[in-house]
C-alpha positions in Angstrom: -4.4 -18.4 18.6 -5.5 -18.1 15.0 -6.4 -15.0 15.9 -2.5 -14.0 17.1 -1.1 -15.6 13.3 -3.6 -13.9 11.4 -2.4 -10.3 12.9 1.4 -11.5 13.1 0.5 -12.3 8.7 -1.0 -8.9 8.4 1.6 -7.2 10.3 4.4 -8.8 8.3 1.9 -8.1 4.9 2.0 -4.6 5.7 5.7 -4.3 7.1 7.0 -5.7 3.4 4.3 -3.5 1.4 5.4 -0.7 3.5 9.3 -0.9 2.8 8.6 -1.9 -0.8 6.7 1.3 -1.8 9.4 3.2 0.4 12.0 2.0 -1.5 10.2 3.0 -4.7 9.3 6.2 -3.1 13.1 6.8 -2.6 14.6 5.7 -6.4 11.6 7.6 -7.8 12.4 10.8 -5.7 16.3 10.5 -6.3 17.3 8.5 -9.7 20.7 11.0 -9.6 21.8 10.2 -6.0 23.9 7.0 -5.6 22.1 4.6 -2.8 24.3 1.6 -1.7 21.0 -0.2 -0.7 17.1 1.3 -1.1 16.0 -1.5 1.5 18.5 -0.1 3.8 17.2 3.5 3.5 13.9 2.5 3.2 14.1 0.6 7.1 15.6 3.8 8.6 13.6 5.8 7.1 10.6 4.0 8.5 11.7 3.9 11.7 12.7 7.5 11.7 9.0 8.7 10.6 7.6 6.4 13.3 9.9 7.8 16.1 8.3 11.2 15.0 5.2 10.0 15.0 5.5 8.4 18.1 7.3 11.9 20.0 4.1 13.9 18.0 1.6 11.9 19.5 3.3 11.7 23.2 3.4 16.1 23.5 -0.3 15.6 22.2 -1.6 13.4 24.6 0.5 15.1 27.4 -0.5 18.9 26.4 -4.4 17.4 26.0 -4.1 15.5 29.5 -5.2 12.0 28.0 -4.1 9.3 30.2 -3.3 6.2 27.9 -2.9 2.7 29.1 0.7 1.8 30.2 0.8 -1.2 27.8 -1.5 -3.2 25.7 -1.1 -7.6 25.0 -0.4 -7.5 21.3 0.7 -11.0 20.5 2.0 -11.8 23.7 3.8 -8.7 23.7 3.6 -5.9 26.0 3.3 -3.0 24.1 2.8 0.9 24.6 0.0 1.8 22.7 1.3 4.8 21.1 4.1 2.8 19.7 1.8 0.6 17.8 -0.2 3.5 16.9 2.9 5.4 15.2 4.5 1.9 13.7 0.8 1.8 12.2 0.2 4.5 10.6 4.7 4.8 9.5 3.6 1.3 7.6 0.5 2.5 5.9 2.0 5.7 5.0 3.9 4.6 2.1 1.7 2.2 0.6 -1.1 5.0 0.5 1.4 7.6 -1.2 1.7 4.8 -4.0 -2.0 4.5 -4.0 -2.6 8.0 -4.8 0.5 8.5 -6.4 -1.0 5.6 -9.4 -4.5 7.8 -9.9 
């Protein structure tokens, strides 16, 4: 139980982060394009790179003949493992660009 809140916090942690430093990834990239919301581009632009992700790693597995589990208990959830996998690393990927964008 503590267990499940404690990666439901993290998740959530790292989902906000994520779509924070997106949104500053976006204004900082365009400051002359007119955004109705960067929150709103931000989201769908996470879930876009995590769609890619997720199709990158699904020809990789199949072309490398790795069988992957059919679902994994995340949370009470039934999950496909390469779904987490690409909604991971789509969620880390922006808060390491601002990382290494600051040094």
């Amino acid at each position: 139980m503590i267990k499940g809140i404690a990666a439901a916090i993290i998740f959530l942690l790292l989902f906000y982060l994520a779509v924070r430093a997106k949104a500053g990834n976006n204004q900082y990239r365009s400051e002359q394009a007119i955004v109705d919301s960067p929150m709103a581009e931000a989201l769908t632009q996470l879930i876009g790179i995590a769609g890619g992700i997720y199709l990158s790693l699904i020809m990789g597995a199949s072309f490398l003949g790795i069988e992957a589990p059919e679902k994994v208990i995340i949370l009470g959830a039934a999950i496909d493992p390469l779904a987490a996998a690409s909604i991971g690393l789509a969620l880390v990927q922006p808060i390491l660009l601002c990382i290494l964008r600051k040094f």
